[in-house]
N, C-alpha and C positions, 0 to 999 in steps of 0.2 A: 109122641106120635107125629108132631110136625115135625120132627127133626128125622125123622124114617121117610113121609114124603118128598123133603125137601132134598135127602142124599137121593133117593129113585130120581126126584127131576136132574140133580146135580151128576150122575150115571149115566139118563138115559141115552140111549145112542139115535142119534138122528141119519134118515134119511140121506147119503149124499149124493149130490146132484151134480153130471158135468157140464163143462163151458159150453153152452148153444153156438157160442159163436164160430165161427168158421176161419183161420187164418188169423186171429185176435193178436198173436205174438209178430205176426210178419214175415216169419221162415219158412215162407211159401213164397213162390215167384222170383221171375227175374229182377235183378236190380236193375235201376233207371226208371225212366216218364212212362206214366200213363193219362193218356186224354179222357177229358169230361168225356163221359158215357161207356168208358174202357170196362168190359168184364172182364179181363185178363189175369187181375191181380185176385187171386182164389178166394173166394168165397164174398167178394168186395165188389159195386158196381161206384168207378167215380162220377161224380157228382158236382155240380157248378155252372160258372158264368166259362159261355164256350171260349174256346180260346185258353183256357186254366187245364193245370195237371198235377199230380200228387208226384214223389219223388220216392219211392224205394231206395235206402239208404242203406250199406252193408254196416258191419260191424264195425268197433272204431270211429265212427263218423262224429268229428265234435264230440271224441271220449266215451262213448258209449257204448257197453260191453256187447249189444244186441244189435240184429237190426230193426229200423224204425221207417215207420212212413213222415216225411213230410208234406204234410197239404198244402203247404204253399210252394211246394213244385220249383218247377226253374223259371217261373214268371215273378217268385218271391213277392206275390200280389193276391188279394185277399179272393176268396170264392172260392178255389179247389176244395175238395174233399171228399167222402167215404160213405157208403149207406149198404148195410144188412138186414135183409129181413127173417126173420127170426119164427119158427112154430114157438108161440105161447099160448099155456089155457087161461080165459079169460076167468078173473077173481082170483087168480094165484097171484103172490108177491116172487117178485125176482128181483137180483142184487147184480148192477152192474159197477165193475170198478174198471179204469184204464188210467195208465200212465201218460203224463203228458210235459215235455221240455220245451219249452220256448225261448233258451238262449240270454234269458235275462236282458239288461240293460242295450248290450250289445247287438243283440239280434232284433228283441222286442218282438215275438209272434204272440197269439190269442188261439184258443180254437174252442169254438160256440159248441155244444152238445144237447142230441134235440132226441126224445123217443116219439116216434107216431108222430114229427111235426112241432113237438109242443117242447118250447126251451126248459131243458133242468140244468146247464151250464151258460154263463154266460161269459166270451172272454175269458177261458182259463188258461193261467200262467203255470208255467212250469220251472219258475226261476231259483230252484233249490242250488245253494253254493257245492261247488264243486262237481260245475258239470252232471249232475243228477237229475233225475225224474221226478216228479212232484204224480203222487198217486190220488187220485177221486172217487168217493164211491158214493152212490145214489141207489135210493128203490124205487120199485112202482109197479102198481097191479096195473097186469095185461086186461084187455077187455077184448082180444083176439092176437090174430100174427101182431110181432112188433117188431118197426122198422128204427134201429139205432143209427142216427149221424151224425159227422162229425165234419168240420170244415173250419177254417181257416179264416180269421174274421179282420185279420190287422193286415196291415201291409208291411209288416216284419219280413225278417228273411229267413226263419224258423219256427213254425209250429208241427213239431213231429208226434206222434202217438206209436205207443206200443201196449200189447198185454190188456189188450179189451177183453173181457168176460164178463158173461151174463149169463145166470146160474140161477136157480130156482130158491128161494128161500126155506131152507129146513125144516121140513115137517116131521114129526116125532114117525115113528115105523108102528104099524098095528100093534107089533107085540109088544113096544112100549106102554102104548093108551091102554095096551088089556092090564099092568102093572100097575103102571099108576090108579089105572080105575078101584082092582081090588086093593091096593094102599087107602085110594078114600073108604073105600066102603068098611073095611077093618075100623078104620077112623073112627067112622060112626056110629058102627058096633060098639066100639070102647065106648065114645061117648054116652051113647045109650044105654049102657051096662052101669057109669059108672054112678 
């Protein structure tokens, strides 16, 4: 009988949930500069020390099949960056992941990653060989809206981001729990029978 529960859990179909985020991939907006306080770039308000700007970057850019922001902008100087806020319910788990390249040796960028304020990245490198993206993923229950950002922390001349999402963590559908439920309860029919 464990081996009957365990295919039902191994089966059951989960909930799926889409990206909250808004513009996460970047193929929204103009390319070029936008200035700290910029709503421009869809679904994005930038964020930093004034004077700082993020960089809308097409495809191609330093090999990159996508386009990408970079947060250290054309001042290639730390403080630019990005902030979303986000409808979450509070005591749900959510899963964020984003891609992040920083040019390795040569470039040397960082980009710090903070939810509601509070650092879950710090300094993350994207120095994967051959021009690639280095992917992150992180969880954490909401306790209401949650504000994701991202900024630029080195005074490298690349820290770019793409492919942010933030997605609900998987909860089994009703009509799984009513399955699984009567799987246990057979369970312990047998059990008690035998």
């Amino acid at each position: 009988m464990k081996k009957i529960l365990i295919a039902l859990l191994a089966v059951a179909p989960f909930a799926a949930h889409a990206n909250l985020i808004t513009n996460g991939g970047f193929e929204a907006g103009a390319l070029g500069n936008y200035a700290v306080g910029s709503t421009l770039l869809p679904g994005w308000t930038v964020v930093g020390t004034p004077g700082q700007n993020v960089t809308l970057q097409g495809n191609g850019y330093l090999g990159q099949s996508t386009r990408q922001l970079d947060l250290s902008g054309t001042s290639d100087s730390r403080g630019g960056g990005i902030e979303q806020t986000i409808a979450t319910l509070a005591g749900r788990t959510y899963n964020v992941s984003f891609d992040v390249y920083t040019g390795g040796l040569r470039y040397n960028g960082g980009v710090d990653f903070r939810i509601n304020g509070a650092l879950y990245g710090l300094n993350l490198k994207g120095d994967e060989p051959g021009n690639t993206t280095k992917t992150y993923a992180f969880s954490f229950v909401a306790t209401s809206t949650t504000t994701v950002r991202f900024q630029d922390v080195t005074n490298g001349l690349v820290s770019h981001l793409d492919n942010v999402s933030v997605t609900a963590a998987p909860v089994p559908e009703p009509a799984t729990m009513a399955i699984l439920g009567m799987g246990a309860l057979a369970l312990i029919r047998r059990r008690k029978n035998a």
